[in-house]
C-alpha positions as CSV (number, residue, x, y, z in Angstrom):
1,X,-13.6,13.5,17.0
2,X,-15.1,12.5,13.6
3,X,-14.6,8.8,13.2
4,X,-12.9,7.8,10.0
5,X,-14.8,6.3,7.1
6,X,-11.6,3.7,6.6
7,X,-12.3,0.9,8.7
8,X,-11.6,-2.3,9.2
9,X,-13.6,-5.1,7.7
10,X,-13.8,-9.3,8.0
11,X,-13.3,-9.6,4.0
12,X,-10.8,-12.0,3.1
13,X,-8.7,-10.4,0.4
14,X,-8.3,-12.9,-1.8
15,X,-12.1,-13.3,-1.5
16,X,-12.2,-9.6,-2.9
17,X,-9.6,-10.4,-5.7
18,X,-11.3,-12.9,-6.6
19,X,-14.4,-9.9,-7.2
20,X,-12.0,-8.5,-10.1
21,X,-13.8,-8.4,-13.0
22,X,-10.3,-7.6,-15.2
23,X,-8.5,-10.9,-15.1
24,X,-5.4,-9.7,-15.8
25,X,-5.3,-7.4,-13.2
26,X,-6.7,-9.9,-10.4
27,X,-3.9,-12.3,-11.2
28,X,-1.2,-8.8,-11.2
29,X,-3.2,-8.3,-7.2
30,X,-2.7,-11.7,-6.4
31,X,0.7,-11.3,-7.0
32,X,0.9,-8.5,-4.7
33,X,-0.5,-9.7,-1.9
34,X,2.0,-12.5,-1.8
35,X,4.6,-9.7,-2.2
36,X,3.7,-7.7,0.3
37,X,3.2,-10.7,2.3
38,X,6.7,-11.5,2.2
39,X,8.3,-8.2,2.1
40,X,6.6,-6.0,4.9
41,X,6.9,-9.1,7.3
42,X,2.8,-7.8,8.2
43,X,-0.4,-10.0,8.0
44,X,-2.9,-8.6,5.5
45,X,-6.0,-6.7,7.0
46,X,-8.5,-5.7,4.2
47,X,-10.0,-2.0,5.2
48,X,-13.3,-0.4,3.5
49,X,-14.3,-2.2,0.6
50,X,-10.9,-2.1,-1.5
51,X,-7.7,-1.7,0.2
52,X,-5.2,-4.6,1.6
53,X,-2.9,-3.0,4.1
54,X,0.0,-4.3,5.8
55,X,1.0,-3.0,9.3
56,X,0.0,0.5,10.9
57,X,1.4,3.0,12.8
58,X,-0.2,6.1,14.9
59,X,-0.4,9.1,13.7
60,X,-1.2,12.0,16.1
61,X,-2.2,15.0,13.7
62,X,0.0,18.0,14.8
63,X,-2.7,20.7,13.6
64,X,-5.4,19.0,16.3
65,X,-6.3,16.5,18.9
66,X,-7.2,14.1,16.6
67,X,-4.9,10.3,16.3
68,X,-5.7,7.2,15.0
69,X,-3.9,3.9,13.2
70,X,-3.2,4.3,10.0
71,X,-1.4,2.1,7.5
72,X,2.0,1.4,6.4
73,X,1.8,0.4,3.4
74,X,-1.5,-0.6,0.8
75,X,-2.7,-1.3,-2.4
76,X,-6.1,-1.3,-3.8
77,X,-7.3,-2.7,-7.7
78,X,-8.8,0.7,-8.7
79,X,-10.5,0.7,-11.7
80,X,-8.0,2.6,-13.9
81,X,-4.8,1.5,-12.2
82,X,-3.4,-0.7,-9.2
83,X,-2.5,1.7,-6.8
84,X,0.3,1.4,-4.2
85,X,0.6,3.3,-1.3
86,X,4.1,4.4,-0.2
87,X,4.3,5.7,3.2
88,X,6.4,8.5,4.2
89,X,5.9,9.8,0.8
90,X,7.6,9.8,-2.0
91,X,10.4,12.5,-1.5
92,X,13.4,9.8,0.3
93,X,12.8,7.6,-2.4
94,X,13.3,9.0,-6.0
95,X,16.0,6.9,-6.3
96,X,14.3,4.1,-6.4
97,X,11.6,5.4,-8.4
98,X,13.5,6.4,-11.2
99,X,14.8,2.7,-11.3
100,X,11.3,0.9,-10.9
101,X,10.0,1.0,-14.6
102,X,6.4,2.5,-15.7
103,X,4.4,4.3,-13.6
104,X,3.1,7.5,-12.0
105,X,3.0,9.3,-8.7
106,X,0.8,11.3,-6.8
107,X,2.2,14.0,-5.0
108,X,2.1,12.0,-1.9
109,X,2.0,8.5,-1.3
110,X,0.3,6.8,-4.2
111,X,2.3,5.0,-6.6
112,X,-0.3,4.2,-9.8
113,X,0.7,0.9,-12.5
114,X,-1.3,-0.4,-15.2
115,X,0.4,-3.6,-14.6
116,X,2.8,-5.5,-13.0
117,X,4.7,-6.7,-15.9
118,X,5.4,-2.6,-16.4
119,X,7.6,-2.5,-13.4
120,X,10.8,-4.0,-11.4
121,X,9.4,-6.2,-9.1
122,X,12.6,-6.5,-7.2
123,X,12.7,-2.4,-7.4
124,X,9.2,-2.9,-5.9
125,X,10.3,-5.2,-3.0
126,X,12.7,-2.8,-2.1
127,X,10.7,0.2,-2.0
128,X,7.9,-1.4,0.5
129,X,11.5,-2.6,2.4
130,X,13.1,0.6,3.0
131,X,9.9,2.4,2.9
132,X,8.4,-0.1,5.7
133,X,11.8,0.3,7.9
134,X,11.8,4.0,8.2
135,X,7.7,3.9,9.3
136,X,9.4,1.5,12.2
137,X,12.4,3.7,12.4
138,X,10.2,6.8,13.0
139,X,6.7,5.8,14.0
140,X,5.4,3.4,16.9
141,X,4.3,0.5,14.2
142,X,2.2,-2.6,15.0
């Protein structure tokens, strides 16, 4: 089995905030990390060179042999927007999405915001909730 590129590093997150060069969007990350923090009820673990995740499950792929531990949820400062990553997708959750203010989805998982004064934060916090709870509901989550 290929090993994935996506591994786990030693970088302190708010070491690689801190490595923002937007200042606005640093102090919106900053945010988020206490946010996820608090809501996913996960310790941080910074993986690659840009993504905080919070809590992982394993996935076993049903087309091969192939598992591993993968996140819950993330977010990364990418250099057009922050990016939030919404596990199981996107398709239980349009209700809350149509509530959550400015922004755009993948067709997956990734939830993309110029900032976070463009959103619900409270909408937010109860996406990563319910989306966190049916990972646990489903998955074997650590």
């Amino acid at each position: 089995m290929a090993e994935l590129k996506t591994q786990v590093t030693n970088v302190n997150p708010i070491d690689f905030l801190n490595s923002v060069e937007d200042e606005a969007k640093k102090q919106d990350c900053i945010e988020l990390l206490k946010i996820f923090n608090e809501t996913t009820g996960y310790k941080w673990e910074m993986w690659w060179d840009s993504i905080i995740w919070f809590g992982s499950y394993h996935y076993k792929s049903e087309r091969s042999t192939q598992e591993w531990d993968w996140p819950i949820t993330w977010f990364s400062p990418r250099k057009q927007n922050i990016t939030i990553y919404i596990m199981p997708w996107f398709s239980n959750y349009n209700h809350i999405l149509e509530k959550i203010g400015k922004h755009k989805i993948s067709k997956w998982s990734c939830l993309y915001i110029k900032q976070i004064s463009d959103i619900d934060l409270n909408i937010l916090k109860e996406l990563i909730e319910v989306s966190v709870a049916d990972m646990k509901k489903n998955y074997i989550t650590k």
